[in-house]
Structure formats: C-alpha cells, structure tokens
N, C-alpha and C positions, 0 to 999 in steps of 0.2 A: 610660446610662453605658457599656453593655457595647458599644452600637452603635460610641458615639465611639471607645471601646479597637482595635475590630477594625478600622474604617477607619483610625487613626492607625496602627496597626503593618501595616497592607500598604502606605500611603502608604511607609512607611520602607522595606519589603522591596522596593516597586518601584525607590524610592533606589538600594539597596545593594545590587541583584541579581547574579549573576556575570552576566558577557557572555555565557558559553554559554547563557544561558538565552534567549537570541533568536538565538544561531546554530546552534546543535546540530541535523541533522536526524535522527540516531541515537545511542543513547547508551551506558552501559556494562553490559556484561552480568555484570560480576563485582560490582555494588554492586545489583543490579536479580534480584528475586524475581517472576517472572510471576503467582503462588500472591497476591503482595499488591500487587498494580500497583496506584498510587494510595494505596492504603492506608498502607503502611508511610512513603511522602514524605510522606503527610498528619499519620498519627500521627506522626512525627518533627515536622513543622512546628508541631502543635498544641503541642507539647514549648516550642519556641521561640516559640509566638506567648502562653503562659501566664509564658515567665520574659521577654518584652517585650524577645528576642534577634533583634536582624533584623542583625550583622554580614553582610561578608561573607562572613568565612570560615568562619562558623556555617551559612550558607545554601547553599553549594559542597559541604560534608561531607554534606547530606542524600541519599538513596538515589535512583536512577533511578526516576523514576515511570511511565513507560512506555519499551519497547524503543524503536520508531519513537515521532518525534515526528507524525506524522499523527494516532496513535492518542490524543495527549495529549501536556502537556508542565507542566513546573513551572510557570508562568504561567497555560495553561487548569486548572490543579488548584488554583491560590491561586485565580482567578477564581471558579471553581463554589465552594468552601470559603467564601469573602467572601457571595455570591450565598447560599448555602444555610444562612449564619450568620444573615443578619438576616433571612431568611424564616423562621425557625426550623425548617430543612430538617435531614436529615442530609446532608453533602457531598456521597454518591454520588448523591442525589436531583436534585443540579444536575449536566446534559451542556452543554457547551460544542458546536457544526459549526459549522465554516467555511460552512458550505451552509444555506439556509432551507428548502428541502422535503426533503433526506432522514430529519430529527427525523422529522416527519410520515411517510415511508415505514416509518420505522422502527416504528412502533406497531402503523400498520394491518399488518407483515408481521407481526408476534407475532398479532394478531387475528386475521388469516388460519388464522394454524397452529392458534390456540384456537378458532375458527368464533364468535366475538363479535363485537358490531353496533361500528360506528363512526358515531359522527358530530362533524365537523367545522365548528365553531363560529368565526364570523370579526366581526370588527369594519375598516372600511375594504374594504382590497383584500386579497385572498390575492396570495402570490407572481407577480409574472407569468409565471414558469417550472412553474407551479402548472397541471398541465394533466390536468383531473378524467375525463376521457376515455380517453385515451390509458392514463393509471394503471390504472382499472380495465380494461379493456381488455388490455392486454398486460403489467401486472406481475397481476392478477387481484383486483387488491384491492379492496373494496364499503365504501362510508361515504355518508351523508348530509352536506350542505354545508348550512348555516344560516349568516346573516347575519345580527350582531345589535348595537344600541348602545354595548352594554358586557354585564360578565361579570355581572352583576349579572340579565339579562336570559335568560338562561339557564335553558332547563326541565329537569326530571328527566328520564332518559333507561336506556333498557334496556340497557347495554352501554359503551363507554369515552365518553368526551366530550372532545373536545382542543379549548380555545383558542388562535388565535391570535390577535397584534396584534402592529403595527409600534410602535418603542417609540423615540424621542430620546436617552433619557438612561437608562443601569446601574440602579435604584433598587429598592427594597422592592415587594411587590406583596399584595395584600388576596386571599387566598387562600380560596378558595369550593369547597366541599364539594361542591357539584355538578361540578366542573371535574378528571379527571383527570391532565389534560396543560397545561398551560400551556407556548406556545412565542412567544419573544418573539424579533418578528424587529428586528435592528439593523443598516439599511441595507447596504455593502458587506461591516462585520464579521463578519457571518453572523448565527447564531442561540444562542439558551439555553433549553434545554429540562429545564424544572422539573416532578419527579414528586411529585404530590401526595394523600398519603394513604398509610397503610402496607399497603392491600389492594393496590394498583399497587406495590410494589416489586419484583415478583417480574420486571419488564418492566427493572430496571435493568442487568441482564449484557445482555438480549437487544438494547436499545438501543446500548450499548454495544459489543455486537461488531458490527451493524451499521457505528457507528462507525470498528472498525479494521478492515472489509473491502469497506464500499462508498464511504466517501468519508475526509473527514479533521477531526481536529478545529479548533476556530478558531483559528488561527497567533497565534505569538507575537508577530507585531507588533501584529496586529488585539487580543491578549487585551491586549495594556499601554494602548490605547489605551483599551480600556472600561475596563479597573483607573482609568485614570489618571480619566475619567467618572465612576466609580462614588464614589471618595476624595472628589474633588472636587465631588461630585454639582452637575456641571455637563452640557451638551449634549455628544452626539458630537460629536469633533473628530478624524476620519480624517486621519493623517501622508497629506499631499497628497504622496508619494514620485514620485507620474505629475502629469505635468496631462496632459488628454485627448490631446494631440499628443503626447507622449512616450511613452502607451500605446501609441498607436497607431504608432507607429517600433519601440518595443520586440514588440510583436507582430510588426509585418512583417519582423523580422530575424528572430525568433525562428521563425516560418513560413517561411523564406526560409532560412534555416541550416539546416533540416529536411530541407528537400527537395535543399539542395546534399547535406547528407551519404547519404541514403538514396537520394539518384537515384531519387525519385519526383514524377511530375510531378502528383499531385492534393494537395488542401490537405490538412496536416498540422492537426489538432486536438488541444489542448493541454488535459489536465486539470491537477486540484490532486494528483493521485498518480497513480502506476502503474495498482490498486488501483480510484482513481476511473475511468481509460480505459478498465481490463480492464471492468469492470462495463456502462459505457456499450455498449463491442461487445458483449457479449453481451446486453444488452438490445436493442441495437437489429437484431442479426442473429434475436433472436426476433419482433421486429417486421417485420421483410421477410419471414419466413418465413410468419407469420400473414396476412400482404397478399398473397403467392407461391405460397403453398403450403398454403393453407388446408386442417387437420384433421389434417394429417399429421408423424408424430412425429419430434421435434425431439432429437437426440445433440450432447452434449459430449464427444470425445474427447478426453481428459485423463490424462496419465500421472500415475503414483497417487504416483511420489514427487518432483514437480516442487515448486517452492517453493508453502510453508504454505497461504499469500495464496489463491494461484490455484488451489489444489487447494478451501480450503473455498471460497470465495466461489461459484465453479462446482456444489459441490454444494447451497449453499446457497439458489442462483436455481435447481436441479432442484427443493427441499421444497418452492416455494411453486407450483410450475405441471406439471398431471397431464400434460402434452405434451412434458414436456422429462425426458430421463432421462441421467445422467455411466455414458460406457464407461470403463471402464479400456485404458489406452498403454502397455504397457510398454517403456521405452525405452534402461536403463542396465545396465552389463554384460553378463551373457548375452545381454539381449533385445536385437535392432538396431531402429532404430526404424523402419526403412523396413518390412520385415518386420512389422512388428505393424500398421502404418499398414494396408498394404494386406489382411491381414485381416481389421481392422476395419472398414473399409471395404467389402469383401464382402460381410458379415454385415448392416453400414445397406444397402446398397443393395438385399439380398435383400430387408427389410423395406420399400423402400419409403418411407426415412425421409432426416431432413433434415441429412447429417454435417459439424459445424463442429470443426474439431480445431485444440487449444492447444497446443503446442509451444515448447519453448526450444530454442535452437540459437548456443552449444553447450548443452549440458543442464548442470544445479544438481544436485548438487555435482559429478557426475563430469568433467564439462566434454569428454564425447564428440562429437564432427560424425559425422552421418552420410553416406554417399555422396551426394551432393547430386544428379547425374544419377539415379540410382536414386530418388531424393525426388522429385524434377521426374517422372521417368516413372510413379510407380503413382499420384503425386495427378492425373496429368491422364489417365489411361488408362480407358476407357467401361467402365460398366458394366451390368448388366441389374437390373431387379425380377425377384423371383421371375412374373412373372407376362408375361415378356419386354420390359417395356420399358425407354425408357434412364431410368437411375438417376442421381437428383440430384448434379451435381457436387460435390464439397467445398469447405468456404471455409479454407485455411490460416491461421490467427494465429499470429502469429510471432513469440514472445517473445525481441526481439531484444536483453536487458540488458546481457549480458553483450560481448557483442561488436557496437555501433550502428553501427561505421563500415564493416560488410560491407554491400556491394551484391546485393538479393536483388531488387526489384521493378520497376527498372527498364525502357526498350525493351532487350530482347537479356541482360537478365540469368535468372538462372537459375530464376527462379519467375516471372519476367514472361506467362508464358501459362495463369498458376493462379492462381483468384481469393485472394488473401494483405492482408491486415494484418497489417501491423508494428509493433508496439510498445515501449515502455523506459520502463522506471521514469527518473527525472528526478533522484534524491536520489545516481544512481551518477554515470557521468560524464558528461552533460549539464551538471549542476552544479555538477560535484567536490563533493557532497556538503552547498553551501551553501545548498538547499532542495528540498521532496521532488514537486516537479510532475511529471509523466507527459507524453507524449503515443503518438498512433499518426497511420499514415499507409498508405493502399491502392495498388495495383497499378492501373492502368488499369482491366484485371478486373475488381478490385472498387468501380470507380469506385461505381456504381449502390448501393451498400450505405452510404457514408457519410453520406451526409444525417442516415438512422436513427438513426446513432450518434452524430451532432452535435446533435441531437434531444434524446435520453436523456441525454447530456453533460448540456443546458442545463436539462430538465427536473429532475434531480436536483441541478441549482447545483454543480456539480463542475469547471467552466473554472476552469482557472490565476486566483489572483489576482493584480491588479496587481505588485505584490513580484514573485511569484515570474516573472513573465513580463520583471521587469527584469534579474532574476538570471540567467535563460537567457542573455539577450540579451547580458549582458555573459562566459558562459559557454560556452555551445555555439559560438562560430567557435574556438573552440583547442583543442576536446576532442579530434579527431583526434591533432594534438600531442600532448595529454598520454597518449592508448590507445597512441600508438607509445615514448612515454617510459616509461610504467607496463612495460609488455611487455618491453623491455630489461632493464629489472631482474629481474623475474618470471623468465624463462627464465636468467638468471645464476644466480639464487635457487636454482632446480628442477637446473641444472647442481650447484650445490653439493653439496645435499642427496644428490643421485644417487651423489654419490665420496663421503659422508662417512658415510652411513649406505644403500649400498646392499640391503642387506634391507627398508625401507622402498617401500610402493607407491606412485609419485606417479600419479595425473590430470591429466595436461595436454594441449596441443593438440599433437602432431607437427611439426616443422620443418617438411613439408610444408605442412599446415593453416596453418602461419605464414604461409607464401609464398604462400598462394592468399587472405591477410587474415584469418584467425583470430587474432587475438593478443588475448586475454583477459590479465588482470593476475591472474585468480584462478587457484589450483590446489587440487587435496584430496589430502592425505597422511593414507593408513592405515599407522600404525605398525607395527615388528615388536612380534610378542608372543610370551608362554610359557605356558604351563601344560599340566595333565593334562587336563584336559575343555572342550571347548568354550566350557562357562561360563568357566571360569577364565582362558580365553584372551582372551572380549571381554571380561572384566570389567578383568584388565590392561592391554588399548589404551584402554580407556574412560579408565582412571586416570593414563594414560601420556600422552593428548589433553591432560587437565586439566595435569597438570604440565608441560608444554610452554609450553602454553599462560600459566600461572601465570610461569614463568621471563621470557618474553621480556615480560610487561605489568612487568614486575616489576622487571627489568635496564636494560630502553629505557621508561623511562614515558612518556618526551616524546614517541616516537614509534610504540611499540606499543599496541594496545588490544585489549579483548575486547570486540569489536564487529561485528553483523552487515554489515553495508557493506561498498562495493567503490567502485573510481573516486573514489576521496579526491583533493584537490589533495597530500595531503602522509601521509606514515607509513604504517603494518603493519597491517591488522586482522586480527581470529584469530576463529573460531568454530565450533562444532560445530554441521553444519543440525537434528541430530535434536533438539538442546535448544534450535536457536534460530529457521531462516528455517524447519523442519519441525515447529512446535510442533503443528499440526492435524491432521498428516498421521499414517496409521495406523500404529502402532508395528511391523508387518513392514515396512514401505515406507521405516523411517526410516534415516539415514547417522550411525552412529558415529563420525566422521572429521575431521579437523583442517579446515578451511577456511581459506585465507589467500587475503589480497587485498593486495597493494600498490599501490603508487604511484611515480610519478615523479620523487620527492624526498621523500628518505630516506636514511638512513646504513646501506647497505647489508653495507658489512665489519663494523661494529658487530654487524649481525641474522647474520652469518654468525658470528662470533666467539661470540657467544652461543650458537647453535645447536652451538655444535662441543662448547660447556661442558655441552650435555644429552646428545649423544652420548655422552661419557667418563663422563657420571652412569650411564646404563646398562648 
C-alpha cells in the first residue's frame, strides 16, 4: 500500500514539476543552507509527500537542494528518496552519477585512505571504461575483481564488497547482507549507487564529495527518464534528443567552435563539468609523469585562494598518492603571480621534481592579469637540479573561465612556446548557463599529454552527455557576442559605481587589459566600512555585502539573484566567494567581497537606480 502511495505521488510531482527543475544549472543561495544540502529539500518534500501535495506552487517554494546542479538537483534527490523508499534505505543511502565508474572510485578512494580490502563483485560485463590496471596503477587503489551469477552468489569477504550489474528498468532490489555497495548501472543514464547497512554510512559524505568534485550527478533529463521507469515500472526508454548523426554533427561543431575560439589547433575534449576536465588533466598528467618520469615527485602549483572546486579537488588527488604534494601560489594583491610562479619554480626544480601549475587568468575574485610577457618569460626560462642538471619544464593549465575568448595557445600567441592547457567550466558562458559541461584544449606543446587526459576523461565516464553536447553546439558559436555584450554593461556598471560611491574598492580588468581582450563580465566590490577595531570593521562590510546583496534580489527579483554564476544569457548575479565558490578553501585565504556577474541583457538603469537607493541608505 505504502509502495503504490509513493510511486503515485512522484508520478504527480514529475507532472507538476517547475520547469527550472530541468533547466537550472545553479541555483539560489538565499533559500540554500550548505549545513543541510539535501536534507532540508527532502525533509520539506517528505512534508508534502505525507499531506499527498505535489502542486506546483507547493513544489517551487521548496529550498535549493544543492548550490551546483552537478552536485545534485531536485530530481536526482526525488530519485534516490523514491529509490531509498522502497528499498527501505534512508534517502542519503541512495547517490545518483551521471558516470558508471566514479561510484566505484569513490569507495575504493575512502578504502584507500582507511587501508581496507576491496573487492569487486560483478555479474555480466563491468564498465567498458572500467580499466582495472590503469586504476590501480596510477589513481593507487587495490581491489579484487570477481565475477559471479548473481548476488546471491556472493562469499563473505574481509573488508568492503561492491556489486555491480547492468539493470533495464528503476525497481526494488533484494538487498544481501553480504553486499556493502550495490551499484546499478543504467545504460547511458549513468549509475545509482545504493549503501547498504548502517556500518557503511559513514562512506556517505565521502562519496558524496567525490560526487561534487570529481564528476557530476545524473542530469535532470537522464533522472526524469528513470522517475518516469521507475513509476511506470516499465523498461528504460532514453529521450532519443540525438540520433547517432546528430551526435555526431553536434560534437563536430562543438569541437570545431573550440578550437575557432581558442586558436588552438589539437582536439578539444569535452567533459560533463569543469570539475570533471580539471580532474581528468591532472590524472592524466600524473600518468605521463609515471611513464616520463618515473619515481620522481610530482607538485601542483595551486594558489590557495583560487575557486573552492580547484583548490580541494587538487588537494584531495595529493591525500591519495605519496608522489604528489599541492604548493601554495600566491597570486592576489600583494603577491604578483609571475613573482611567486618563478620562485616556486626554483624551489621544484632544485628538488628535482615534476611542476604542473593551475592558474586562472584573470584570477577569482580579484579579477587581476598579470604581465603576460613576464608569464611567458619565467615559465619558459631553464632551469637547473640541485645537482646541475636541466630541470623539468612546467606544464601551465590555464583556468581560462572567466575570460574563453582570449587567445593564449595558439602559433605566435603568447604561451604558444609553453606546454599550457586550457580550460573552462561550460555552466558560465559556453552555455549561458543552460548546462554545466566543461572542456580543455593543449598548445602544440602539450600536444603529447592529451591522450592521457582523454584516457582518464573516458575511464572515469565523465565526457559530456548527449544533451549537453547539443546545448554547446547550439551555444558556444555566439558566446564571443554575448563576453562583448556582458562586458559593456559590466564596465558601465563599474563606471557607475566608481562616481557614486567612490570610497568603494572595485576589481576590475584596466581599459588597457580590455583592449588587449580581457573583458570579463564579473567584478568584486569591497565595500567602505567603520568602526574602532579591526573586527568591527570586517564585521560591518560583511553585513554591508549581505544588505546589498539582499536589496537588489529583493527590488529586481526577475533579474537579480544570489547566485554563484557568471556568463548568464540574461540578469545580475551577486555572491560572496568566501561563503560560496570558496566554501573549501582555508578561512585566511577566503574573500569577504561582493562578487557580481552580469550579462548582456538586463535593465541596467533599474540595477543602477537601485544601487544609488543603498548608497543614501548608508
């Protein structure tokens, strides 16, 4: 009776969903508690799913469930709730990926860090991107592979025990006390990965931030498809959105758009995130290195207050491998970052070691460029071992988000003689925000290193899906347009601001920096403030950001929001990094500071008129 309740009212909720619940790729940070991500959407929806309320506008009022939709969304959270109902799971026990082997990395890299046995239990085929070698091997992790009938078949075992099998259709599952992991894979929809037993919970965050840092979760079109499966407990029936030649078109534009905008001539590789690419290059640059440079230790150069994402995910591929150690960058205000480069630099080459350095340009949030001829001169400049010989070049990645449309890698461009990857998150303006795919792309230079990466891409199931690779295609030929459109307003914006509350710090790029192609949409405004002591000072810009902040979601709702994003096809977003893209990052390292991002359309005299009403407030 309880079964038929719970499939009949998500039947209704998939009815009566809001729209944003499949277009959304970020969401709001004024209704969204980090402390209860999931939780509080779910204990609100349990509210609704007991008084048998699936309106719409009952289902819009419920709270952000996660910030980025990668990391989850109202869909993947009805999913796993549905999923974890009739198995008599608790909710968080059900994870949603878009990917079929990162569940699997995700366990063995907790076991790793516990020194507990794995073994991997299979029925049919594992993954074909499932490559047992290569894993242990260069991510370092150790499991036994068994193949076996069914679960039933299944010995006792000293340490975790994951099932997998390929699965048709959404349904219930006969849940065996030998089996700590069940992960069920669902052709192109990805995977559902079910924790079983209340001694294995304590793997539920660890999977889970896996989740929001090395790949993403199963997309909103892919979770309606299994909802609509699971209701109807019928067969998968994937929205045929491609047939195979239209994949295949939407790829070669999407590849071909890439390399018009970057001016580079090797293939461009497209993941499901930022997030998912950043991970792939540095797995696979530690895999050239282990082929290159056998035994010899392996540096991430990393500035310590770059966005959240890239700051943990880099330290968290240091915890699992004794060869790989995160230097600190310092790159913002005081520090220049050409200046720290080349000291760090130094320092790896004295040792002997292998320096890949991560960089944004411009930099998050200050939005500083450095001398770029001085960048080009000490990354290509020789250096010694302590022991005099020459010192392994650097590889540059080149967190290019903020700014895609500047030419760094091309023949005769400015980093063309430094081995560099490029990359950009996919959710800013690649998409205008109407899905969160990634990609990167190498220098001639680094021609030799992409394979790797394309490799660890496929191996952890992290290439762009279908969808998102049709959303490029119909996105990325007009994004130039829209960075020169956003950029007009932004600089009128920052022109305002400048005459209206000049006590006010702005971050922005130089007129200069504009005419040489820097025109970023985003700026960072440190407020003025008062008080007698130090504290008293940040504690008023702190309070000063929120009410700001609060006014303009509040005056412009249709077009302001509290949202970490940038490269919107349309409106304002506002955000503070230290509460929101620096949630990871260590609380000396973090920015107090207003963040805004505009767009290309938007009522720009409106956001000024308002902004003039918080001036005369203070």
């Amino acid at each position: 009776m309880q079964d038929t309740k719970i499939l009949n009212y998500i039947k209704d909720v998939v009815e009566n969903m809001p729209t944003d619940w499949l277009s959304l790729t970020t969401h709001r940070l004024d209704i969204y508690d980090e402390k209860l991500a999931k939780v509080q959407f779910l204990d609100q929806f349990e509210t609704l799913f007991e008084n048998n309320n699936s309106d719409t506008a009952s289902l819009s009022e419920l709270p952000t469930a996660y910030d980025y939709i990668r990391l989850g969304h109202p869909l993947s959270c009805v999913l796993e709730w549905g999923i974890a109902k009739l198995n008599d799971l608790k909710p968080e026990n059900a994870v949603s990926f878009s990917s079929k082997t990162t569940p699997i990395l995700a366990i063995l890299r907790k076991n790793l860090l516990d020194h507990k046995n794995t073994q991997i239990v299979y029925t049919g085929k594992l993954p074909t991107c499932f490559d047992a070698e290569v894993i242990k091997r260069v991510y370092g992790y150790q499991f036994e592979l068994k193949k076996v009938e069914n679960a039933s078949a299944i010995s006792e075992f000293n340490g975790s025990t994951i099932f997998i099998s390929e699965q048709d259709e959404i349904s219930t599952i006969d849940l065996n006390s030998k089996v700590d992991f069940y992960i069920n894979l669902y052709g192109n929809l990805g995977s559902i990965l079910l924790v079983n037993g209340e001694q294995n919970e304590t793997y539920i965050s660890e999977i889970q931030h896996v989740r929001r840092r090395e790949t993403i979760a199963m997309t909103p079109i892919n979770c309606l498809v299994a909802l609509n499966s699971f209701v109807h407990k019928s067969s998968l029936e994937e929205k045929k959105s491609n047939t195979s030649a239209e994949l295949s078109r939407n790829k070669t534009i999407v590849l071909n758009t890439i390399q018009e905008i970057t001016n580079a001539s090797t293939k461009a590789l497209v993941g499901s995130s930022g997030l998912s690419i950043q991970y792939a290059i540095m797995m696979g640059l530690i895999h050239d290195a282990q082929e290159n440079h056998k035994g010899k230790a392996i540096k991430f150069v990393v500035p310590p207050n770059c966005y959240g994402g890239t700051n943990d995910q880099a330290r968290r591929v240091a915890a699992c491998l004794d060869t790989v150690e995160i230097v600190d960058l310092p790159v913002d205000g005081d520090n220049d970052m050409v200046k720290s480069i080349d000291r760090v630099l130094a320092k790896i080459a004295s040792e002997d070691a292998i320096p890949y350095i991560i960089a944004e340009i411009p930099t998050n949030p200050r939005v500083e460029v450095p001398d770029l001829e001085e960048l080009k001169r000490v990354l290509s400049k020789t250096r010694k071992t302590a022991t005099g010989e020459i010192a392994i070049d650097p590889v540059f990645i080149l967190d290019q988000t903020f700014c895609p449309n500047v030419h760094f890698l091309g023949e005769g461009e400015i980093l063309s003689t430094v081995r560099t990857i490029s990359y950009a998150s996919g959710s800013k303006f690649p998409s205008g925000g109407k899905c969160n795919a990634g990609y990167c792309v190498g220098n001639k230079k680094a021609e030799a290193l992409m394979d790797n990466i394309e490799m660890h891409l496929k191996l952890c199931d992290n290439e762009a899906t279908n969808l998102q690779y049709e959303i490029l295609a119909e996105q990325l030929p007009s994004m130039n347009q829209r960075i020169e459109d956003a950029y007009v307003n932004t600089r009128e914006f920052v022109n305002f601001i400048k005459e209206t509350l000049p006590e006010a710090k702005i971050n922005f790029v130089s007129e200069e920096l504009a005419a040489q192609g820097f025109t970023p949409s985003v700026f960072s405004l440190d407020l003025p403030t008062k008080g007698n002591t130090a504290e008293e000072k940040e504690a008023y810009k702190r309070e000063l950001n929120h009410r700001l902040i609060n006014l303009m979601i509040t005056e412009i709702p249709n077009e302001s929001k509290y949202c970490v994003s940038y490269g919107q096809l349309k409106g304002c977003y506002w955000t503070i990094p230290a509460t929101s893209t620096q949630g990871t990052t260590k609380e000396g390292d973090k920015d107090y500071i207003a963040r805004v991002a505009l767009s290309g359309n938007m009522d720009l005299e409106r956001h000024k008129e308002v902004f003039l009403d918080f001036v005369e407030e203070i």
